[in-house]
N, C-alpha and C positions, 0 to 999 in steps of 0.2 A: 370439718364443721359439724356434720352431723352427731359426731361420738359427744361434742360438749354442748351442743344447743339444748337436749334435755334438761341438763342440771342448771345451766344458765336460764330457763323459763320455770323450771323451779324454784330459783332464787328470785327471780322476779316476784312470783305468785305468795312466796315466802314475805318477801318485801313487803307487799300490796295488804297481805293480812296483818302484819304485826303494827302498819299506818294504821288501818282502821283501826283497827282494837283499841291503838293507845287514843284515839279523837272520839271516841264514845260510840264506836258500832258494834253490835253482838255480832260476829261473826262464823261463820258453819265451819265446818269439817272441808278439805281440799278436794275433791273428785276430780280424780281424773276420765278420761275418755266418756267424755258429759258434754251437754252443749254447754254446761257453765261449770266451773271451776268452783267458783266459792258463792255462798248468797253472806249480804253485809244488809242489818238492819239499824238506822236511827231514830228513835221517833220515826214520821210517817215515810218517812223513806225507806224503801226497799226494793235492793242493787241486785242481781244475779250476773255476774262479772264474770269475762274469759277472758283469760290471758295469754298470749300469743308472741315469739320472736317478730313473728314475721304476718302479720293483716290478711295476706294475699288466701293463707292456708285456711280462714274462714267461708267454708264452704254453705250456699244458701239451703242446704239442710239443717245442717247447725243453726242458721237464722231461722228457718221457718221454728222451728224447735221452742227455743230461746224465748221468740216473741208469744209463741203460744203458751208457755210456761207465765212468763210475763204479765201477759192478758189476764186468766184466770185470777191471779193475786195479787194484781192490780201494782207488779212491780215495773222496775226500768231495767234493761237490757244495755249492757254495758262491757263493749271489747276495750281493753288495756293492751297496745302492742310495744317496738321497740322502732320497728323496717315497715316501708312496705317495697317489694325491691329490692332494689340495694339501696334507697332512702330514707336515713334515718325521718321516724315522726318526727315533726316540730313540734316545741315546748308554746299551749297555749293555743294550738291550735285544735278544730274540732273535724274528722274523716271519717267517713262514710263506707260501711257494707252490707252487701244485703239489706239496707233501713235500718241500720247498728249502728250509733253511734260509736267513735272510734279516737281514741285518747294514748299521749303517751303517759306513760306512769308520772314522769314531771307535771305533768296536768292534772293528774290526779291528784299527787300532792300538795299544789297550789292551791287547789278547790277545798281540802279538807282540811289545810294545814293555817291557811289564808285567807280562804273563802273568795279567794278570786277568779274568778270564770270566765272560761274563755268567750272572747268576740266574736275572733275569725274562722272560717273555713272554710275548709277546702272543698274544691267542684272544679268536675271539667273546665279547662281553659286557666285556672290558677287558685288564689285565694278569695275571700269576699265576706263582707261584714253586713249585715242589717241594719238599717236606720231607721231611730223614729223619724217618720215624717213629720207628726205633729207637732214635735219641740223643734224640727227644723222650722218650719213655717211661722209657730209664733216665734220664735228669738229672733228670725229676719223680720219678721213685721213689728216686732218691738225696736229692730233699731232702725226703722225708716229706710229696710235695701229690699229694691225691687227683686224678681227673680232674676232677670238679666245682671244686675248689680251682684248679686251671691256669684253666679254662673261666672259672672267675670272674675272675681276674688279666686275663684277654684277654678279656674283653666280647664270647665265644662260649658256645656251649651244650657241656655237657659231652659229647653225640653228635658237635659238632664234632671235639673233640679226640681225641675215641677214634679218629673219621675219618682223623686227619692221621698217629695212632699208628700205624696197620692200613694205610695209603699208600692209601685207598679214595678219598681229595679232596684234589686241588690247595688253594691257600692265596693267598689276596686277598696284597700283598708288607706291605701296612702290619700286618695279623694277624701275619706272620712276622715280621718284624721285631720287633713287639712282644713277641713269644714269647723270641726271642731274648734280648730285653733283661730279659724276666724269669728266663729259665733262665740267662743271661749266658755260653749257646755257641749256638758257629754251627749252623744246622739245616735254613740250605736247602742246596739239591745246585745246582752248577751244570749249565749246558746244556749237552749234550753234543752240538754243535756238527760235531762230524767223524768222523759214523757214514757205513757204505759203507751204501748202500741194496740191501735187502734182494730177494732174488734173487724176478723174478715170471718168471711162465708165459709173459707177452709174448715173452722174449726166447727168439723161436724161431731155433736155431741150424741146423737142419738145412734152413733155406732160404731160403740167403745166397748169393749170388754171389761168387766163381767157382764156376761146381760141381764142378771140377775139383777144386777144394780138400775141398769137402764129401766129395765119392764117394770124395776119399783119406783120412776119417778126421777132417778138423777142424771144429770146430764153427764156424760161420762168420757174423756177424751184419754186416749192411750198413748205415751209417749218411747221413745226408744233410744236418745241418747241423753237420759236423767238418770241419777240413782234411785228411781221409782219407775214404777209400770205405768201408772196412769194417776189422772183427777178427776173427783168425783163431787158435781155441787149441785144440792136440792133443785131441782127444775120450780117446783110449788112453790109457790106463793105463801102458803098457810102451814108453814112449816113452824115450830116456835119449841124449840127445847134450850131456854135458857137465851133465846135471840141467838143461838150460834148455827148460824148455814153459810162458814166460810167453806171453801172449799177442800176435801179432801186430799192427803197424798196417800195412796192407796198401792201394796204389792202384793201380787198375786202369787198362790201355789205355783204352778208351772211345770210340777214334779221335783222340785228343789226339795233338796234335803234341810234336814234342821241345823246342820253349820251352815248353809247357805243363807238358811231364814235369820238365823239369830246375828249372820252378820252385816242381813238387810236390814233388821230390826235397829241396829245401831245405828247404820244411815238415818231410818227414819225418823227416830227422835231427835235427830242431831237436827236434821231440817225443818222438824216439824214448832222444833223452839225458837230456831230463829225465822220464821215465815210468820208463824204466830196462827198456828191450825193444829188440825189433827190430821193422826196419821192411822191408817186400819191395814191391818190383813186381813183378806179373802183367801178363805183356805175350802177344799172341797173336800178332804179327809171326814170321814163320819167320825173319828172318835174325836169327842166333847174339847175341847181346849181356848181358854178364855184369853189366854195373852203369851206374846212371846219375847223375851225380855223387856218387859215393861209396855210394849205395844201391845195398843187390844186387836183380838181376833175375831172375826164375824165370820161364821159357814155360808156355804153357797144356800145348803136346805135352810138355815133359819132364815136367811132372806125370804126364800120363798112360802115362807108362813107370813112373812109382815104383809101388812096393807097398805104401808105408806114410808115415804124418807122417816115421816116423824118417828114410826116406832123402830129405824134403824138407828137414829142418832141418839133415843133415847139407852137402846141397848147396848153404844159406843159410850154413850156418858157413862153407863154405871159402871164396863167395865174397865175404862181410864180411870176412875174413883176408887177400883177395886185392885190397882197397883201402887 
């Protein structure tokens, strides 16, 4: 199993890119050994997706990664698996790791192909769906049934219902359904599938590497399983070259040689088109050098001549204008 699982989650991942492309997503370059595989952008949406045989092997490093990549550019974190176990994913339904939302590829292309999205999901003890309460309440009180009267149609207790009323309890899918069928409207919510994760205290900015960059003003987080080193985004307030302080992807020297660089450099651009930013190298080299294939280059010492983010960004503008 092991010698063909490789190619079989490259066909997957194979699969998953040529969907979006063809339903209008700009789609990035494949990365392997990343917390994310591929990034997929539509209009305001933007996916950073891993793809996986098997759910189990996403490890909460990888999640802590992902969601922080996430955060900064204000995308959604998004696992595609096949198992988790020996149990195939359900078609439609939505699973959970680390705080990762977790899909089979049938799901995926129901969502993109369909636009239908999923209800249910999974949590300890089985499956479960969310109800409005609100449209429960008025369509009973529009057809004259007490709570005991609903409670009885649905082979629940009338504390059930008030439950599902007041959004105090999830809802078994065959109760809602049936609920449904008696009120004869729709009443679960779907999954809201592509939330940006919620900003935590982890992400300590003020101690990232370069610290050149930090001591001039930006907040600077370092990462370690992305095709980039770190992101870097104006701390200031009164930043304004052109209204652009999206956040940076930023690679550092390291001691890399120049076929390392230039085939970090193709990463960068590749990511940087479809996130929709910029990308810089940090290089410490004294001899003068403005860009590396097509990516602009900033020195460690001209940093340290600026006095603010602004007159880095503006020296990043001129020399992305000067490729």
């Amino acid at each position: 199993m092991s010698s063909t699982m490789p190619s079989h989650r490259d066909h997957v991942i194979n699969e998953i890119n040529e969907l979006l492309f063809k339903h209008g997503f700009e789609t990035s370059n494949i990365y392997d050994r990343s917390c994310f595989d591929l990034v997929a952008r539509r209009e305001l949406l933007l996916l950073l997706m891993k793809v996986l045989i098997n759910v189990d092997g996403f490890s909460a490093a990888h999640a802590q990664e992902i969601k922080r990549v996430a955060r900064t550019f204000l995308a959604s974190p998004l696992l595609v698996g096949i198992k988790s176990k020996n149990e195939v994913l359900e078609e439609d339904v939505v699973y959970e790791r680390h705080g990762i939302p977790v899909i089979a590829p049938t799901t995926l292309r129901n969502i993109v192909v369909e636009e239908i999205y999923p209800e249910i999901f999974a949590d300890r003890g089985g499956y479960y769906v969310e109800i409005d309460g609100q449209i429960v309440k008025d369509v009973r009180e529009s057809q004259d049934l007490s709570l005991k009267d609903l409670a009885d149609l649905a082979h629940v207790s009338r504390e059930t219902i008030y439950k599902y009323e007041t959004g105090r309890v999830r809802a078994q899918p065959e109760t809602a359904f049936l609920l449904e069928s008696i009120l004869n409207m729709r009443i679960t919510l779907s999954v809201d599938l592509f939330q940006v994760p919620q900003q935590k205290n982890m992400d300590k900015k003020d101690e990232g590497e370069p610290r050149e960059l930090v001591d001039l003003g930006f907040g600077v987080i370092n990462t370690n399983r992305t095709p980039f080193d770190a992101l870097a985004k104006a701390e200031t307030q009164n930043v304004d070259v052109n209204k652009k302080t999206e956040p940076l992807i930023t690679d550092l020297e390291k001691n890399r040689n120049q076929k390392v660089l230039k085939r970090m450099a193709t990463n960068l651009k590749d990511l940087s088109d479809v996130i929709g930013t910029d990308a810089v190298f940090i290089l410490e080299k004294k001899k003068k050098l403005d860009s590396i294939d097509g990516v602009p280059v900033v020195h460690s010492w001209e940093i340290g001549e600026m006095k603010d983010p602004a007159e880095f960004l503006k020296m990043l503008a001129e020399r992305r204008e000067c490729n």
